[in-house]
C-alpha positions as semicolon CSV with decimal commas, in nm:
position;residue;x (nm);y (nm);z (nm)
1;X;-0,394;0,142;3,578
2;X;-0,538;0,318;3,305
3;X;-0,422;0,285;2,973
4;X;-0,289;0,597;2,771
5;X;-0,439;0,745;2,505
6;X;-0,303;0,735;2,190
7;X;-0,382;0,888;1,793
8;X;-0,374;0,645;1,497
9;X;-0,544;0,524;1,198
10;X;-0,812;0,304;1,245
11;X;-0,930;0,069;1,024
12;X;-1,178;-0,239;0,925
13;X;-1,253;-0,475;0,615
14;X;-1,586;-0,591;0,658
15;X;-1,723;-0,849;0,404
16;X;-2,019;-0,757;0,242
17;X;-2,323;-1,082;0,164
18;X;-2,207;-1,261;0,464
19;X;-2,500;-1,340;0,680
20;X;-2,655;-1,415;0,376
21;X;-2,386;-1,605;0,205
22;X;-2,394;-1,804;0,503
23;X;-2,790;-1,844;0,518
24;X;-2,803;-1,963;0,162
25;X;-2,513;-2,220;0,130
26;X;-2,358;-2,559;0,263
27;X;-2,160;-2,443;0,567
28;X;-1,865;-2,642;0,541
29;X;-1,809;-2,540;0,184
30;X;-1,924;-2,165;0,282
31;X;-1,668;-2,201;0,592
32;X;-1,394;-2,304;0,338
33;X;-1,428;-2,034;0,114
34;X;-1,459;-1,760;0,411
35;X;-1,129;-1,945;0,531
36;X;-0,950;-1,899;0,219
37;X;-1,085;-1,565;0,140
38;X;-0,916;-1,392;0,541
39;X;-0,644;-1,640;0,491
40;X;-0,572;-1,374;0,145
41;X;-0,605;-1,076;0,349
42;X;-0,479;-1,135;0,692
43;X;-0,046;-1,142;0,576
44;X;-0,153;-0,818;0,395
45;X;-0,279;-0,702;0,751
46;X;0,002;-0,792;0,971
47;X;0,243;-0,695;0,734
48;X;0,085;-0,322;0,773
49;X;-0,096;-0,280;1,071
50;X;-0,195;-0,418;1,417
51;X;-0,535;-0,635;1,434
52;X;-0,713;-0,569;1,686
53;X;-1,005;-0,783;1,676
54;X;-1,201;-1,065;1,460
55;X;-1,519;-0,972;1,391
56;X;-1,683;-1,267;1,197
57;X;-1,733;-1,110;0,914
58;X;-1,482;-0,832;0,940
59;X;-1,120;-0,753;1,094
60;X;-1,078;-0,421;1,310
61;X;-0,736;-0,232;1,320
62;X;-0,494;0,019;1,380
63;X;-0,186;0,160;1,339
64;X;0,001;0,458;1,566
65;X;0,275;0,476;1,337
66;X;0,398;0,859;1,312
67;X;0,612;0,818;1,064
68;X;0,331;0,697;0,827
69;X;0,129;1,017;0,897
70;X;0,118;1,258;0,586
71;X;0,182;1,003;0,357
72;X;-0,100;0,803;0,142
73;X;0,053;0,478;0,309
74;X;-0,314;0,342;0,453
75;X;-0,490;0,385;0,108
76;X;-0,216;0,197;-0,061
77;X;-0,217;-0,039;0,229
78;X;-0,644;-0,053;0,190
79;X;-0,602;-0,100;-0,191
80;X;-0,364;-0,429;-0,087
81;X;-0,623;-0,563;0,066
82;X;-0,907;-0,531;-0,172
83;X;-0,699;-0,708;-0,422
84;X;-0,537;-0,932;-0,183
85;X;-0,938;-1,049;-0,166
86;X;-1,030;-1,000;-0,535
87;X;-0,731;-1,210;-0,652
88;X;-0,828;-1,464;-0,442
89;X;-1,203;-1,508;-0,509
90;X;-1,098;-1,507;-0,889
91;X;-0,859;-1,795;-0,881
92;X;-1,100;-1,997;-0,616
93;X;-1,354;-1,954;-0,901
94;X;-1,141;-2,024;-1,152
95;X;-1,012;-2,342;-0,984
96;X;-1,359;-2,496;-0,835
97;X;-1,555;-2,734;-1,031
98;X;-1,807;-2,755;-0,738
99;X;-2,152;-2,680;-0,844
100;X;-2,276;-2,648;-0,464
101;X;-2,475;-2,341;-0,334
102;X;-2,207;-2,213;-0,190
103;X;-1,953;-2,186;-0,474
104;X;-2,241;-2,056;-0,655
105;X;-2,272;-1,809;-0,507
106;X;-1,964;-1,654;-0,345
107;X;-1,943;-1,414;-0,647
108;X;-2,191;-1,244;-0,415
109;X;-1,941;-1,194;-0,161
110;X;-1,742;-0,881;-0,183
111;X;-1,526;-0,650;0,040
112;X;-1,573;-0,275;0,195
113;X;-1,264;-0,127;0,372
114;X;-1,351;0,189;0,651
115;X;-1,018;0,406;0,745
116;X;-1,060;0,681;1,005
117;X;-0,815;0,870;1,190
118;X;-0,843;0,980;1,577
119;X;-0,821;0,880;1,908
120;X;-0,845;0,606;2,109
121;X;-0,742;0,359;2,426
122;X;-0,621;-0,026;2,488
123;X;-0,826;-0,086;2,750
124;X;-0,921;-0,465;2,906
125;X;-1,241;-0,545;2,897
126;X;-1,341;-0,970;3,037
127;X;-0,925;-1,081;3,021
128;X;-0,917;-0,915;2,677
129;X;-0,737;-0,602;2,499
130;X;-1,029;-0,405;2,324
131;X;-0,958;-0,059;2,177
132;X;-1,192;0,202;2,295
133;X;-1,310;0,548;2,234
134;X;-1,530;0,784;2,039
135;X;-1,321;0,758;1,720
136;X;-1,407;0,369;1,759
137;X;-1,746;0,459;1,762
138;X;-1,757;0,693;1,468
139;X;-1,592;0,385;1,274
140;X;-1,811;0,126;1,367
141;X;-2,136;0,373;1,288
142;X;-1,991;0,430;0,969
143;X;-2,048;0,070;0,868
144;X;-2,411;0,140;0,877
145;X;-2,461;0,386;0,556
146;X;-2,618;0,470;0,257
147;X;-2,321;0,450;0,065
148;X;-2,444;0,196;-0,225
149;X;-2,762;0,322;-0,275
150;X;-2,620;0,714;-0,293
151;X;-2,299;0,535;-0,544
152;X;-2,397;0,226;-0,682
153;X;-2,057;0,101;-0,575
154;X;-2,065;-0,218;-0,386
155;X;-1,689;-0,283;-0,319
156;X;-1,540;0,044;-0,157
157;X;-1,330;0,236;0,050
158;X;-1,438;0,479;0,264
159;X;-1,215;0,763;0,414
160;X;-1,273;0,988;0,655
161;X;-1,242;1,357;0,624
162;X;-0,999;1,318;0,957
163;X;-0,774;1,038;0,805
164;X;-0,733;1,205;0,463
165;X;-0,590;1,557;0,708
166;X;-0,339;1,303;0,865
167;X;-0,235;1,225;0,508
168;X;-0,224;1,563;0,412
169;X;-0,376;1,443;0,089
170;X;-0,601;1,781;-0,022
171;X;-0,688;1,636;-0,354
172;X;-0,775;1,307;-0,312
173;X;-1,154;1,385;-0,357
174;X;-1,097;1,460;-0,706
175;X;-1,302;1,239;-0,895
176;X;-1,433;1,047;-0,591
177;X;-1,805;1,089;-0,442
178;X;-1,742;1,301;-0,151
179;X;-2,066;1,226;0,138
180;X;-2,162;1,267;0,465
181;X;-2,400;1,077;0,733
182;X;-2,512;1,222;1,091
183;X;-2,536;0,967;1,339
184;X;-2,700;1,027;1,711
185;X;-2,461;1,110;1,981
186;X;-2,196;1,168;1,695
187;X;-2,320;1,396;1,457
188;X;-2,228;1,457;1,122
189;X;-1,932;1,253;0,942
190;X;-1,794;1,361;0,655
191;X;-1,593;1,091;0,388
192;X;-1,464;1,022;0,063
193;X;-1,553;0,707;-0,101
194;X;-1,372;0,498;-0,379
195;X;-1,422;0,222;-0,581
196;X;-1,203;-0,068;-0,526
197;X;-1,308;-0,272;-0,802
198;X;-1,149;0,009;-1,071
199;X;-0,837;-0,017;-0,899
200;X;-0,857;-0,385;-0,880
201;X;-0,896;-0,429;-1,228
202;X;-0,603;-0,189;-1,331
203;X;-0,365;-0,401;-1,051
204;X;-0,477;-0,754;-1,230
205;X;-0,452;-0,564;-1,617
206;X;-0,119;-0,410;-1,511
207;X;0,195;-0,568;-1,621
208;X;0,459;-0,671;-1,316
209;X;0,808;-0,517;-1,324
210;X;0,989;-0,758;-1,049
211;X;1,368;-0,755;-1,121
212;X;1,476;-1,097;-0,965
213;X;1,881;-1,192;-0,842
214;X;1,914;-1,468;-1,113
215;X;1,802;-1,198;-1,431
216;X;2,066;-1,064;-1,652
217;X;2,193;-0,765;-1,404
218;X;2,371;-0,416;-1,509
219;X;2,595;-0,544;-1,135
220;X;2,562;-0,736;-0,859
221;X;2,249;-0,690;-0,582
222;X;2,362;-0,411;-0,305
223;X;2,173;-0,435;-0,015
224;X;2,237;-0,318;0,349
225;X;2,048;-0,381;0,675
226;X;1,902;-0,056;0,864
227;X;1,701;0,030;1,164
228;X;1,346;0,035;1,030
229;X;1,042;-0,188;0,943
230;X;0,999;-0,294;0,615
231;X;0,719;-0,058;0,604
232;X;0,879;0,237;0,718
233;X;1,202;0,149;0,505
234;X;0,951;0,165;0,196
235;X;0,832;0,507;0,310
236;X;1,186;0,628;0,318
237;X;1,214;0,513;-0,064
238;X;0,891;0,632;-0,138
239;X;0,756;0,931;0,033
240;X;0,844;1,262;-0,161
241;X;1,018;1,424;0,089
242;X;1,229;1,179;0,195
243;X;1,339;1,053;-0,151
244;X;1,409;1,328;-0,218
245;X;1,677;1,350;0,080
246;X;1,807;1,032;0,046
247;X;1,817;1,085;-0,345
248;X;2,059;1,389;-0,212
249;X;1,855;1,594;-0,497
250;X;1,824;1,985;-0,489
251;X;1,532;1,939;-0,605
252;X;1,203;1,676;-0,685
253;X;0,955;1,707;-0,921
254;X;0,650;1,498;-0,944
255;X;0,424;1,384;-1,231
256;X;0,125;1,204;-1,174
257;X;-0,108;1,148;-1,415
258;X;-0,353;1,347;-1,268
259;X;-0,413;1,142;-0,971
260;X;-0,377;1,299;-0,587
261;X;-0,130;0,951;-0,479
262;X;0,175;0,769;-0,627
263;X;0,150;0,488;-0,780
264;X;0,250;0,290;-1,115
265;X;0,329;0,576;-1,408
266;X;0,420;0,827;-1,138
267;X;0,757;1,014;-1,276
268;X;1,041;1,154;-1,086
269;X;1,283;1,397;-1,216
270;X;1,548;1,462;-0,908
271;X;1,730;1,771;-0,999
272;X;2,130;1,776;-0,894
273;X;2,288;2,099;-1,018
274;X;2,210;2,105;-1,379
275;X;2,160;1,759;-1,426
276;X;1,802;1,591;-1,427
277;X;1,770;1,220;-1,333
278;X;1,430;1,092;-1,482
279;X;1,243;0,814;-1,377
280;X;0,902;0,640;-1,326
281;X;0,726;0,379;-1,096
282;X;0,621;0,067;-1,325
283;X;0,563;-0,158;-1,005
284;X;0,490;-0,177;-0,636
285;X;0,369;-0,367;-0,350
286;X;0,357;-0,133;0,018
287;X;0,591;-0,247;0,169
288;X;0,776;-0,519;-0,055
289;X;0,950;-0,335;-0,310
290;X;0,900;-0,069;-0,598
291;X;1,021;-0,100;-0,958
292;X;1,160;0,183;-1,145
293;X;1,235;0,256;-1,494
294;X;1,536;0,447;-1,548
295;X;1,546;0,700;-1,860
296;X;1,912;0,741;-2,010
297;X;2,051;0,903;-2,330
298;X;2,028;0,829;-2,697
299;X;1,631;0,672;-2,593
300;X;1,772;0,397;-2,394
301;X;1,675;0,300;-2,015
302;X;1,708;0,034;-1,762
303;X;1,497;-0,137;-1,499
304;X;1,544;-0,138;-1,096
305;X;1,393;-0,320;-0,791
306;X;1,393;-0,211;-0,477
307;X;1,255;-0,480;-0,209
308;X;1,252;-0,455;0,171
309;X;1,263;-0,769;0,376
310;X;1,081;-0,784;0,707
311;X;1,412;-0,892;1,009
312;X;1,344;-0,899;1,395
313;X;1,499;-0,599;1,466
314;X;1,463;-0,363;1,168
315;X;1,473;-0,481;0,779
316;X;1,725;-0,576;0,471
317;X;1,712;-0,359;0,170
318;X;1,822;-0,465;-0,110
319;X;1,851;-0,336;-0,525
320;X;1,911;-0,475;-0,777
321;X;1,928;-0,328;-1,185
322;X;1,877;-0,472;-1,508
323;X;2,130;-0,439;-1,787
324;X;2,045;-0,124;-2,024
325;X;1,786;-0,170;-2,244
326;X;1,805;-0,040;-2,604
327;X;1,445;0,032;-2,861
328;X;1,663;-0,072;-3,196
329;X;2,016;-0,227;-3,307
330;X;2,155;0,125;-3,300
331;X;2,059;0,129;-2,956
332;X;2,211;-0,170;-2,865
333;X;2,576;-0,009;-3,012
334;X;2,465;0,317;-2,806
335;X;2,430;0,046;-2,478
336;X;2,774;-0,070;-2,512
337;X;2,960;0,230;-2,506
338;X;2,771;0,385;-2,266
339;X;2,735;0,057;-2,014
340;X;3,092;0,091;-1,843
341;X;3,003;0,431;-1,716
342;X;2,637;0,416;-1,649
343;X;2,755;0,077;-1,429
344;X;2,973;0,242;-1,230
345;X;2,772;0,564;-1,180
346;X;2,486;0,373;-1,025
347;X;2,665;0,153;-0,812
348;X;2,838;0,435;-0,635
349;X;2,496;0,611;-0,639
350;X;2,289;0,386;-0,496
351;X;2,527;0,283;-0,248
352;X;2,511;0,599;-0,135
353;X;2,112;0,603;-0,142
354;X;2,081;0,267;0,087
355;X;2,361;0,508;0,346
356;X;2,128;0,795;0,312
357;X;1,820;0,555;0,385
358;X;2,041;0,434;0,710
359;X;2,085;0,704;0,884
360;X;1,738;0,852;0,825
361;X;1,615;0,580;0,966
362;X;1,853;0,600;1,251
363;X;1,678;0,947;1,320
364;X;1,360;0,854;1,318
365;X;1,454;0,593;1,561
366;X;1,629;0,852;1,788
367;X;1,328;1,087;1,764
368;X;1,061;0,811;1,886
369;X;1,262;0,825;2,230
């Protein structure tokens, strides 16, 4: 029986210095580190996407989500990875003592992440499941480039022209190099490339906004259990369109700081009638949670998590907000008189924000059948 054909994003981190890492150093120290270094980014992969395959030096796969089609969900999820890795050769250095070869030189060791967007099959190949297809085949000739010597970047991303259309992301270019290669039997390829190691250093620089259940909260965590992955319940939250819905705003506006995705210092204002609601992203992890910053009256504002926990069947959302915040001692008077009613507003509200998220996610779940 042959297997259907299906559209998705397709993706693979390949390590860069391998073969030679391997060549050069003590292979049961160079094994360790290689361990250590997929053990970072493989939770970051199966919390996004489906692997595929193991490649030695590299992990091939996809994801046929629709829902995370026009949305900039794989570059966040690529950008995960990267510093998934990063973070973890940094505190293996940082940790080792070991003056062997191989410790030596794993600084030489480094990551490149490939997304592409197209078609492809599931089709068994010697008693195993092997995805199949020209779109494979544009990926995997991809890996062979002249992307370093054309950038001087070592650790990047590349995106395809095709995968950037299915995220309806027109600007993300800006900035970027934008190249092409032509490869026999395939022809010409056109991609965006980025450098991971920029956004890896403003992830480790920035600071983390994570509002834990034992801080000092404005009220109690409200969370509710809904009919959606963790990753497409962060979408929900997220994704413009959809906040904006379950935000029951007239109207969204974004501000960006010039930049084509969201991200931390990304502001909201979510219009209802004459009143504006203002606030910005401080924090996120795909998938996990985002942190907000609230903006209230007389200069004062308050804090908010959002996490989504991964269940068998669907996922647990759950928010939680920090007391108000005041800048001075006359702030501080300001935050108790206006505490009783700002407590009670967003209780009700987001109560009515985790309902919202439930039954969108009940229609997406109606519309995959």
């Amino acid at each position: 029986m042959l297997s259907e054909s299906r559209k998705g994003f397709l993706v693979v981190a390949d390590i860069s210095g391998y073969t030679r890492f391997l060549a050069d150093t003590e292979l049961e120290h160079a094994n360790g580190i290689l361990k250590d270094l997929f053990d970072a980014i493989v939770p970051v992969f199966e919390n996004s996407v489906e692997i595929s395959n193991f490649m030695g030096d590299a992990i091939f796969a996809h994801n046929d989500d629709m829902t995370i089609l026009n949305s900039q969900y794989m570059l966040d999820f690529s950008k995960d990875v990267y510093n998934s890795f990063a973070d973890k050769k940094e505190l293996i250095n940082i940790n080792t003592s070991c003056v062997c070869s191989a410790c030596k030189h794993m600084k030489e060791l480094d990551l490149k992440l490939f997304v592409h967007y197209g078609e492809y099959i599931n089709q068994s190949l010697q008693g195993r499941q092997e995805l199949a297809g020209s779109d494979v085949n544009s990926l995997f000739r991809l890996m062979k480039n002249d992307v370093v010597e054309k950038t001087n970047i070592e650790p990047y991303l590349l995106v395809t022209q095709q995968a950037l259309d299915a995220m309806a992301l027109t600007d993300y270019a800006q900035n970027k190099h934008t190249l092409s290669q032509s490869y026999e039997h395939v022809g010409e390829i056109q991609f965006v490339v980025d450098d991971l190691s920029k956004h890896w250093k403003m992830h480790r620089e920035a600071k983390r906004y994570y509002i834990e259940p034992d801080d000092k909260l404005l009220f109690d965590e409200i969370s509710i259990e809904i009919n959606a992955s963790a990753q497409l319940a962060f979408l929900i939250y997220t994704k413009p369109e959809w906040r904006q819905r379950v935000m029951h705003a007239d109207k969204m506006e974004i501000f960006n700081n010039q930049s084509a995705t969201l991200g931390e210092g990304t502001s909201f204002h979510c219009h209802h009638g004459d009143v504006v609601f203002k606030m910005e992203i401080t924090d996120w992890q795909t998938s996990h949670y985002v942190s907000l910053k609230h903006m209230l009256p007389f200069g004062l504002f308050m804090r908010e998590t959002t996490e989504f926990i991964k269940k068998d069947n669907g996922c647990i959302v759950k928010t939680r907000f920090s007391e108000i915040e005041p800048q001075d001692f006359l702030g501080s008077i300001k935050a108790l008189l206006v505490r009783k009613k700002v407590r009670a507003m967003m209780a009700e509200g987001i109560t009515s924000v985790h309902d919202s998220m439930a039954e969108l996610a009940d229609e997406l779940a109606q519309s995959k059948h």
